[in-house]
C-alpha positions in Angstrom: 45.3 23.8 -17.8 42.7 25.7 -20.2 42.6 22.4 -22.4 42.8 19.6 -19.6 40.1 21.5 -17.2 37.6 22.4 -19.8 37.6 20.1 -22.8 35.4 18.0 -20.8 32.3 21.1 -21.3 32.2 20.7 -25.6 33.3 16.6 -25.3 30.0 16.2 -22.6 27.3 16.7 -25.6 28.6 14.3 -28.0 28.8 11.5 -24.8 25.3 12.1 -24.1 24.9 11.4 -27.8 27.4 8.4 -28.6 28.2 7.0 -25.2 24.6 6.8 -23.9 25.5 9.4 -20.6 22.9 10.7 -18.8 22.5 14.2 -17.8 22.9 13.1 -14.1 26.1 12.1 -14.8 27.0 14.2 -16.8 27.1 16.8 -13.9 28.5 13.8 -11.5 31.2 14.3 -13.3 31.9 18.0 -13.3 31.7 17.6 -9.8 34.1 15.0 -9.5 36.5 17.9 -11.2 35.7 20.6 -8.9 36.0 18.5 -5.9 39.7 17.3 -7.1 40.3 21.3 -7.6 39.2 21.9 -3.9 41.5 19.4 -3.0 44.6 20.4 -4.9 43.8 24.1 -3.9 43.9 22.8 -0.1 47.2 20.9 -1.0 48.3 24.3 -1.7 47.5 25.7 1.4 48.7 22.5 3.7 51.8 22.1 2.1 53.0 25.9 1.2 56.1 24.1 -0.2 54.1 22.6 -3.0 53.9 26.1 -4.3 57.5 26.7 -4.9 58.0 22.9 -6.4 59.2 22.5 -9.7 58.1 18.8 -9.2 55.1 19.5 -7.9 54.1 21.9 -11.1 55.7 19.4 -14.2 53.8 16.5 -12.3 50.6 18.2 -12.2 50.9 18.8 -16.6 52.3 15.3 -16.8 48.8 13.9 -14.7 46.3 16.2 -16.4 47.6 15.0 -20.0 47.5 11.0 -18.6 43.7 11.4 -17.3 42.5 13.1 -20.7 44.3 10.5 -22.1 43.0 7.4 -20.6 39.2 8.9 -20.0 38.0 7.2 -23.5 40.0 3.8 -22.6 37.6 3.6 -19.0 34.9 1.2 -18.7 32.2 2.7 -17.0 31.2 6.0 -14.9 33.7 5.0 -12.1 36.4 5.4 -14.0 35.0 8.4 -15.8 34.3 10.3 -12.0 37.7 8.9 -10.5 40.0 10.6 -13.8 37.8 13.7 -13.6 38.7 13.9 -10.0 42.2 13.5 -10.6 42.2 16.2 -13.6 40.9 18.3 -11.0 43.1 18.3 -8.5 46.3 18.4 -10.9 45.0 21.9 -12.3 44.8 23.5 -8.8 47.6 22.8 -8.4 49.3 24.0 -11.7 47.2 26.7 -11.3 48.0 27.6 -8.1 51.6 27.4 -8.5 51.9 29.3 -11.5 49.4 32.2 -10.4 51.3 32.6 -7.2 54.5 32.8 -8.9 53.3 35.0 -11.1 51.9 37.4 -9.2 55.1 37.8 -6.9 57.3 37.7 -9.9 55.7 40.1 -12.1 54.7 42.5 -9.2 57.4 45.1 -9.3 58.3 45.8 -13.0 55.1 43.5 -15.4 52.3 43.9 -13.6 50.6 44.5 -16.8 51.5 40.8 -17.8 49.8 39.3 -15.5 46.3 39.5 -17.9 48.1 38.0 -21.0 49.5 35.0 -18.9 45.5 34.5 -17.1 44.6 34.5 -20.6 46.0 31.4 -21.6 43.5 29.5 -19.9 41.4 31.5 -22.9 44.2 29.9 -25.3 43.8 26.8 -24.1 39.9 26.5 -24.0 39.7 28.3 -27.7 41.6 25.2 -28.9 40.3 22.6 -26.9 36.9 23.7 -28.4 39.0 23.8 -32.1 40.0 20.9 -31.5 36.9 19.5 -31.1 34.6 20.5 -33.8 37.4 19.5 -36.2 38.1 15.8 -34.9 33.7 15.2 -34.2 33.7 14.9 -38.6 36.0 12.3 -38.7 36.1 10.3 -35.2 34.3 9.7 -32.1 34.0 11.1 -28.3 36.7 8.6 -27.9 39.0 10.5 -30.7 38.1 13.9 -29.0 39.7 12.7 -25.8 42.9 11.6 -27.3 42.9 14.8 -29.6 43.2 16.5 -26.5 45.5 14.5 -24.4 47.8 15.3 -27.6 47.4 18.8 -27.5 47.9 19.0 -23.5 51.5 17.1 -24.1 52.7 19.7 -26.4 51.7 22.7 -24.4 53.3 20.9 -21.3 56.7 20.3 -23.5 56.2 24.2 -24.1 55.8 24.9 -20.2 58.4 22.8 -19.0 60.9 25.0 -18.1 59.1 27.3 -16.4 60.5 26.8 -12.6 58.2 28.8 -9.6 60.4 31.4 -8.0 60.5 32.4 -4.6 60.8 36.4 -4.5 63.0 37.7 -2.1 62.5 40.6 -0.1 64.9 42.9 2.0 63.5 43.7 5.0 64.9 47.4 6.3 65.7 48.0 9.5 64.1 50.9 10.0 60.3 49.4 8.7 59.5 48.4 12.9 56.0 48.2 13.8 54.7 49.6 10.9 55.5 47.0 8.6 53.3 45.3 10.4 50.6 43.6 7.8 47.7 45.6 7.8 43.7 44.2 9.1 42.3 43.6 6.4 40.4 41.1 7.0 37.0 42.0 6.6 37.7 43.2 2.6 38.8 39.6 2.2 36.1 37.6 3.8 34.1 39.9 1.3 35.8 39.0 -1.3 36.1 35.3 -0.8 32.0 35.5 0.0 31.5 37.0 -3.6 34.6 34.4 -5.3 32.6 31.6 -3.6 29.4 32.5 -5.1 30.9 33.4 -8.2 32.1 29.9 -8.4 28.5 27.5 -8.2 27.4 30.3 -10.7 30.0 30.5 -13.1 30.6 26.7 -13.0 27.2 26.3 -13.7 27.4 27.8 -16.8 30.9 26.4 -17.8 29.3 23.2 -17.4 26.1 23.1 -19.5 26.2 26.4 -21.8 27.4 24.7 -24.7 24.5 22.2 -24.5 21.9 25.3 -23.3 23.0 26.9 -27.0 23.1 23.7 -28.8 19.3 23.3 -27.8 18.7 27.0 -28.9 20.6 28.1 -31.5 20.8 26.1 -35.0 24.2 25.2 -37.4 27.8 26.1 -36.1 26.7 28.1 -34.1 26.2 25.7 -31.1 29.4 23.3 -31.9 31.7 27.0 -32.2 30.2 28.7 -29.1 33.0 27.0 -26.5 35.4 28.5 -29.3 34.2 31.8 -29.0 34.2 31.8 -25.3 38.1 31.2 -25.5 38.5 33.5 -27.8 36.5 36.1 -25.5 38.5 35.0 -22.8 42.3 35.1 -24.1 42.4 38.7 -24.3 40.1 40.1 -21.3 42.6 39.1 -18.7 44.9 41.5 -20.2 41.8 44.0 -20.8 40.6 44.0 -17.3 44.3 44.7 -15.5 44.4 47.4 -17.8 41.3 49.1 -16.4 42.6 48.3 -13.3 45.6 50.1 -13.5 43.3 53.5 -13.7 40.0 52.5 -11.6 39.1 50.7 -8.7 39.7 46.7 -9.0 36.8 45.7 -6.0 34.2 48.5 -8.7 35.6 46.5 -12.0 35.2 42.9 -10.7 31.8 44.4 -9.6 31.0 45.5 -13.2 32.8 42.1 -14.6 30.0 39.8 -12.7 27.0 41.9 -13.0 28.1 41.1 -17.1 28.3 37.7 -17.0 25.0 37.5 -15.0 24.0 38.8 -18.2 25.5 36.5 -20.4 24.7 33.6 -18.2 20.8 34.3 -18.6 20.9 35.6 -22.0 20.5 31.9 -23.4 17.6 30.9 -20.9 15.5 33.8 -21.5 16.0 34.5 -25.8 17.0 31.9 -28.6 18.9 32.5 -31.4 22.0 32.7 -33.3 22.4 36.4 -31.2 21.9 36.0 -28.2 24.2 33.0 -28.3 26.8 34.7 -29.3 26.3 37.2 -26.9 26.5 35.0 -24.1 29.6 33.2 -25.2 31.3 36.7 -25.8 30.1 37.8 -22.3 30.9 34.9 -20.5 33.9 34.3 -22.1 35.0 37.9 -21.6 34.7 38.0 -17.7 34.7 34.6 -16.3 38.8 34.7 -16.1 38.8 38.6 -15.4 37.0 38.1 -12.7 39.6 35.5 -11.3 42.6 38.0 -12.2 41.3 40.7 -10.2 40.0 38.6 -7.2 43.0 36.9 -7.0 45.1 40.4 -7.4 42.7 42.0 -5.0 43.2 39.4 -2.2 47.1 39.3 -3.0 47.3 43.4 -2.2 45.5 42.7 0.8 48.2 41.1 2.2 46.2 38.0 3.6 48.6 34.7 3.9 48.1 32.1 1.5 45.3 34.3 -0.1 45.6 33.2 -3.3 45.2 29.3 -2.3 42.0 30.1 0.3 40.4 31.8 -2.4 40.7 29.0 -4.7 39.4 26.6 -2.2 36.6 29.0 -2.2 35.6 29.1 -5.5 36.4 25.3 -5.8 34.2 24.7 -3.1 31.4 27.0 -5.0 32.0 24.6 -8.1 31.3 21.8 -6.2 28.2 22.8 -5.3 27.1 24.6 -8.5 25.9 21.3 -10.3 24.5 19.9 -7.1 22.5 22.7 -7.3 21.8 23.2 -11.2 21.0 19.1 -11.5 17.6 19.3 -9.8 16.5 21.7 -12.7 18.3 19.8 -15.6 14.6 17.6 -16.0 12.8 20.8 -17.8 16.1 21.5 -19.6 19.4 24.1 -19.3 16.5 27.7 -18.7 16.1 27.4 -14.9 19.6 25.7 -13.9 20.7 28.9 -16.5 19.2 31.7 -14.7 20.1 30.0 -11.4 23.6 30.2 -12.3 22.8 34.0 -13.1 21.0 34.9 -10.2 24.2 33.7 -7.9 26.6 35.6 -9.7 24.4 38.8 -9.4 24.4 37.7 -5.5 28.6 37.9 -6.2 28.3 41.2 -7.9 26.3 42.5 -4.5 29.2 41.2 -2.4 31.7 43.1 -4.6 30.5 46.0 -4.6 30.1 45.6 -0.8 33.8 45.3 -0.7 34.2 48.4 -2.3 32.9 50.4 0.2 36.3 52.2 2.5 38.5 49.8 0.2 42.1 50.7 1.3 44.0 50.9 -2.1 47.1 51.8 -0.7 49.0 49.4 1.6 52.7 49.3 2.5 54.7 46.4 0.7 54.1 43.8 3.6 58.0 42.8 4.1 59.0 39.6 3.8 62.2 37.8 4.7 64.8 36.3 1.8 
């Protein structure tokens, strides 16, 4: 999912080079993605089967390794927008299906392996980005493309046996009324608020930071900066459910956001090999934290289908993040930058507003076999 959802960010540069793309559609078609990941995300939550459908998951690889695949044998934006769209909806749904079975599968005795397995979409934008740079010395946007349609097959042969469980749980007799599923509704409306916004700010950034740096920062650094944000990324997961093990998840997806606010703005405001790097390290080292704990956080609160709502949310926020950002793109990446930064500080407010009387400790919310 790492490699078929985000190649597209270091591939976009060298199509506005070679392919004669404009920057408006260049973000048309990040928003084609993000409005197929709303709608696979709302597949999730129409069709609850969907998430315990072995089908449902291998078809979702098989279709995001066909569009990368075919995207540099379409003539044309229409075809470009329509495959995007299609890639997007195939990762909701992969993503959807594997986060929700991993989070009720690893719940009672691996909680801890919940970051590492998040972190694969790290993996899998580290070597997209790899893959990349090393294919642009000796082929063409066209090669990049295929490169990665090849790399998406192999990791899909790897994933293939992975089947979505359905956890059962033994409901006791003696639970009554109080196993009742607590309100806690007004934590998750929070929290979806501040996922929302973190989506058109974060997406805003996953979409043009690569070509923000490229502008700013000379050599390798620009081509290797997608690299280093998957290489950021692959670990933090694991990093951030660690820390939440010992403090407050609503206070460290707080302190998560307010950092990649940072990052986000450090390439609008300061050029440079530096603050390049710290921007990619930054952003890279919170953008899927923040999804492990807001997804975590909105799974303990016990809210039904939490896990797809708050995917529509943030796929909703991607949507409109270049809608937003392509207004600003005619003075260059700055302003569309720190507009992306400003949103996720906006996030970081609503975080920290959900910390506030945060119940940590819920009864297990009992569920039938």
């Amino acid at each position: 999912m790492g490699v078929g959802r985000f190649a597209y960010t270091p591939i976009m540069p060298l199509m506005h080079a070679q392919a004669g793309m404009s920057d408006s559609m260049g973000a048309s078609l990040a928003t084609a993605n993000y409005i197929g990941y709303l709608a696979g995300a709302l597949l999730g939550i129409a069709f609850p089967a969907l998430l315990r459908s072995a089908a449902a998951f291998r078809t979702g690889l098989l279709v995001l390794a066909g569009t990368l695949a075919l995207m540099p044998l379409a003539q044309g934006g229409g075809m470009w927008w329509a495959l995007r769209l299609v890639a997007g909806a195939a990762s909701a749904l992969v993503f959807v299906i594997s986060t929700g079975s991993m989070l009720s599968g690893l719940a009672a005795h691996a909680e801890h392996m919940t970051g590492w397995a998040f972190g694969g979409v790290g993996a899998g934008i580290a070597l997209s980005g790899l893959t990349v740079v090393a294919v642009q010395q000796v082929g063409s946007w066209r090669a990049d493309w295929l490169a990665c349609a090849a790399l998406t097959v192999l990791m899909t042969a790897a994933a293939w046996g992975l089947v979505p469980r359905r956890t059962a749980v033994v409901v006791s007799a003696a639970a009554g009324p109080a196993a009742e599923r607590p309100r806690t509704h007004c934590w998750f409306l929070t929290l979806l608020t501040s996922y929302t916004l973190e989506g058109i700010g974060y997406i805003i950034a996953g979409t043009f930071l690569v070509a923000a740096i490229q502008q700013g920062a000379p050599g390798w650094i620009g081509s290797g900066a997608w690299i280093v944000v998957g290489l950021a990324a692959l670990p933090s997961c694991a990093l951030w459910m660690r820390l939440a093990r010992r403090f407050s998840r609503p206070a460290l997806l707080m302190i998560a956001l307010s950092l990649q606010a940072v990052g986000i703005a450090l390439p609008a405001l300061f050029s440079g090999s530096v603050p390049a790097l710290g921007a990619a390290v930054l952003f890279g080292a919170t953008f899927m934290g923040v999804s492990t704990m807001a997804l975590a956080i909105g799974t303990h609160l016990q809210i039904p289908r939490a896990v797809g709502l708050l995917t529509a949310g943030y796929s909703l926020g991607q949507i409109l993040g270049p809608v937003l950002a392509a207004p600003l793109l005619r003075h260059g990446y700055q302003q569309a930058l720190l507009l992306g930064a400003a949103l996720v500080l906006a996030a970081a407010c609503a975080a920290a507003t959900c910390c506030l009387r945060f119940p940590h400790h819920l009864t297990p919310r009992a569920r039938t076999a």
